[in-house]
C-alpha positions in Angstrom: 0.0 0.0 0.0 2.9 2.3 0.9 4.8 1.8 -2.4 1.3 2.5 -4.2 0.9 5.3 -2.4 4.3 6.7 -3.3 3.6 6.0 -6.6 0.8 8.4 -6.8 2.5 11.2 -5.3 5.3 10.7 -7.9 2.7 11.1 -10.4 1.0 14.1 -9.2 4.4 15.7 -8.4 5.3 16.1 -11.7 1.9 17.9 -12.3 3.0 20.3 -9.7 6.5 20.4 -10.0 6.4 24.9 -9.4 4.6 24.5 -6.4 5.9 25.9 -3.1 5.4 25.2 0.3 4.2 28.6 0.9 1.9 27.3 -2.2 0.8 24.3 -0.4 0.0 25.9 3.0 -2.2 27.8 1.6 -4.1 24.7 -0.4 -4.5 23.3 3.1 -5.6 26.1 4.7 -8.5 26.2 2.1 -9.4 22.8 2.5 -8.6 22.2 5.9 -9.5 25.2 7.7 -10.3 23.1 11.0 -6.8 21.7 10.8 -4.0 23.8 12.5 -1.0 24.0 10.3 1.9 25.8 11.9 4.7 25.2 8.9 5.3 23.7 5.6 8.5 22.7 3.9 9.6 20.8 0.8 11.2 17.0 1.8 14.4 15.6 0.0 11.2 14.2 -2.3 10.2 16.0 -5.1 6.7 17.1 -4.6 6.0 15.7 -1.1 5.8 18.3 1.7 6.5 17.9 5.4 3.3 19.4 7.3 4.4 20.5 11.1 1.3 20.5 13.1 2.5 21.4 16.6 4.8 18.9 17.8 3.5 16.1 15.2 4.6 15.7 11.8 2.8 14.5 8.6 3.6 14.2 5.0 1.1 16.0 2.0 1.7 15.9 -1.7 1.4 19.0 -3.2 -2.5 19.0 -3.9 -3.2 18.2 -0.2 -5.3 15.4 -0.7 -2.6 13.0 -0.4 -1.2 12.4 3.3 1.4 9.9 4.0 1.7 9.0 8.2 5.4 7.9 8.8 8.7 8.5 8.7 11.7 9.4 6.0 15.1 7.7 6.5 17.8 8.7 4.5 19.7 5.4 4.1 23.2 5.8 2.6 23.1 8.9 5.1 21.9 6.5 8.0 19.7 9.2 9.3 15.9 9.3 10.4 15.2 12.8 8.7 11.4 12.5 10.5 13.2 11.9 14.3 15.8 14.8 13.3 12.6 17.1 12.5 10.8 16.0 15.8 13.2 16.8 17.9 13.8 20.4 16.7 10.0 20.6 17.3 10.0 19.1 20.8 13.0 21.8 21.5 11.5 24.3 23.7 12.3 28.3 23.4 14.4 29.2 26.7 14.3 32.9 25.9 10.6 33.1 26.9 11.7 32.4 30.2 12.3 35.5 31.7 14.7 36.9 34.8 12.1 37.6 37.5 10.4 34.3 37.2 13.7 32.4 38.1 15.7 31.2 41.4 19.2 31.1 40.1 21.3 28.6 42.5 25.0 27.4 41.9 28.2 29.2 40.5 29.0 26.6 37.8 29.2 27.5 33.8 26.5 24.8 32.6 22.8 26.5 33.3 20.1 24.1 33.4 16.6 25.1 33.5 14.0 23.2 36.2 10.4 23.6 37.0 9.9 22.2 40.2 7.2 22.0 42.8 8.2 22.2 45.9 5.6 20.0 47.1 7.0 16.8 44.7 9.2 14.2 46.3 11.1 13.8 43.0 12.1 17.6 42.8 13.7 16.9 46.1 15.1 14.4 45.1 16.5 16.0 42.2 17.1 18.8 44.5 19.5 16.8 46.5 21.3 15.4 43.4 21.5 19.0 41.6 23.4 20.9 45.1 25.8 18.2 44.9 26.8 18.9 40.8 29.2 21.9 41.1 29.8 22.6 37.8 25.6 23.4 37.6 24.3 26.9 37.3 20.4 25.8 37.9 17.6 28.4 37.2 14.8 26.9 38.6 11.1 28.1 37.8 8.6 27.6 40.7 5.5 25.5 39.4 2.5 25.3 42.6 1.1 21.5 40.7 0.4 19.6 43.9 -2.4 20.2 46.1 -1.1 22.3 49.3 1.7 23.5 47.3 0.7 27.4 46.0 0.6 28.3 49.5 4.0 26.9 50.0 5.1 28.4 47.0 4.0 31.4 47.9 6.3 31.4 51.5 9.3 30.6 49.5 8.8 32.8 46.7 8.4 35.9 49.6 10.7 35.3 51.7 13.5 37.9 52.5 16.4 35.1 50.9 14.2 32.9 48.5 17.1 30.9 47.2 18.1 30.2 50.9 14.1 29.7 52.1 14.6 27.2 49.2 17.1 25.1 49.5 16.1 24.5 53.1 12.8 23.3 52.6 14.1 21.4 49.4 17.4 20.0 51.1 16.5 20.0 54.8 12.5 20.3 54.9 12.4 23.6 56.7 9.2 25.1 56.4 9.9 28.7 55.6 7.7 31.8 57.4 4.5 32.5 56.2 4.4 34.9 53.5 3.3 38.5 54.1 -0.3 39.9 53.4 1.4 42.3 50.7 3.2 39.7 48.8 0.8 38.6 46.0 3.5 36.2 44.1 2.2 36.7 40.8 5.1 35.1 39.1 3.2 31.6 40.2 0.8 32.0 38.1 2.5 33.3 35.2 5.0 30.1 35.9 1.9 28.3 35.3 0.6 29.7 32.0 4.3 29.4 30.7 4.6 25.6 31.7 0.9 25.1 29.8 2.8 26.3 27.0 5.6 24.6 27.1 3.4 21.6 27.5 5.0 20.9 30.6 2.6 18.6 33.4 4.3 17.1 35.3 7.8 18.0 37.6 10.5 17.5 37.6 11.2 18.9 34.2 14.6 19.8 33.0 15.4 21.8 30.6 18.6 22.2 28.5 19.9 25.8 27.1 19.0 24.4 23.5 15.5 23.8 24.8 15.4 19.9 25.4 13.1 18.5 27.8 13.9 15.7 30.6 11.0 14.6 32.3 12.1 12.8 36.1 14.8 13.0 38.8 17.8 11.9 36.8 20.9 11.2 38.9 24.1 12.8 38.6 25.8 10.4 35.5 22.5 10.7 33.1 21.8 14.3 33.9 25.6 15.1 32.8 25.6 12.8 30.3 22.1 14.6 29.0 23.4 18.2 29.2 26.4 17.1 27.4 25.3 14.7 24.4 28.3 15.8 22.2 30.8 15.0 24.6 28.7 11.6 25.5 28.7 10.6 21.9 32.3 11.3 21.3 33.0 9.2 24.7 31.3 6.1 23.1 33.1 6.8 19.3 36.3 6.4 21.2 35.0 3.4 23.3 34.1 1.6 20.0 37.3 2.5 18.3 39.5 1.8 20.6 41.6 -1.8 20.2 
């Protein structure tokens, strides 16, 4: 069925051989106009597009009546083209993340982005793991998920020293002072609308500078190994290679 399908796009193609993907956006638009469509762009396959549709991916010959639901492997390049697109999709933008919504802990040169609730047992857990990593610079981003916890977050976030208020509840489970009356903590909520999204759920969830997502309380060995996937992948190279 796959090859027959392929077949037809290879014969409509050539019948549309000058069309763009700006061209085929709109054609979808105007026959799909329940459908979100967020980008179009031409494949290594002449005249089959790649349709981005939030974080999923489908593929539309250029009349958009065709779809194709799978995935494009370059062979003699060995590379899933489909997985490579994916995860530039999944990649979230770190830039919307601004200053004031941030508790910046550690002097080290990698930065790591965390939204963690204060009342999850894995973000402690994590916490734990994360003071011990020197080399860490974490930004953490305060997200109230559990029940109980907006009032907690609230304390923290108020307190005179919220990075110190902080770590001891995280580290030591030292209830900080209840927040002032004059204190409204805004930033929670906007925490929350920028986790929605992000399509973030659930803590922990890490985040790397190029906008990667870890879901879970990693320990120390996968965490660096994550934030590091060059170096990781050159590490194995060498494993393999060597007699």
């Amino acid at each position: 069925m796959r090859l027959i399908a392929l077949l037809a796009l290879s014969f409509l193609s050539f019948a549309a051989l000058g069309d763009t993907a700006a061209d085929v956006r709109t054609r979808l638009m105007e026959r799909y106009p329940s459908t979100p469509v967020d980008t179009v762009r031409p494949t290594p396959i002449t005249g089959l597009f790649e349709v981005a549709m939030g974080r999923k991916i489908v593929y539309v010959d250029a009349t958009g009546q065709y779809f194709l639901f799978g995935r494009i492997f370059d062979l003699p390049g060995n590379r899933d083209l489909t997985e490579e697109r994916l995860r530039d999709l999944s990649r979230l933008d770190v830039s919307l993340i601004q200053p004031d919504q941030i508790l910046e802990q550690g002097e080290g040169s990698q930065v790591v982005y965390v939204f963690s609730d204060p009342a999850c047992g894995h973000c402690q857990k994590l916490e734990q793991t994360l003071a011990a990593m020197t080399t860490l610079r974490v930004r953490t981003i305060l997200l109230p998920l559990q029940p109980g916890s907006s009032d907690l977050s609230r304390d923290i976030w108020c307190a005179s020293d919220r990075q110190r208020a902080w770590s001891a509840w995280m580290l030591k489970g030292a209830r900080p002072d209840p927040a002032p009356e004059s204190c409204q903590a805004d930033v929670l909520s906007r925490n929350l609308a920028l986790a929605k999204g992000f399509g973030i759920r659930a803590t922990p969830a890490l985040v790397s500078p190029d906008g990667r997502v870890s879901l879970g309380a990693l320990e120390a060995p996968a965490l660096s190994a994550w934030l590091n996937p060059d170096q990781t992948a050159v590490s194995t190279v060498a494993t393999e290679v060597s007699p």
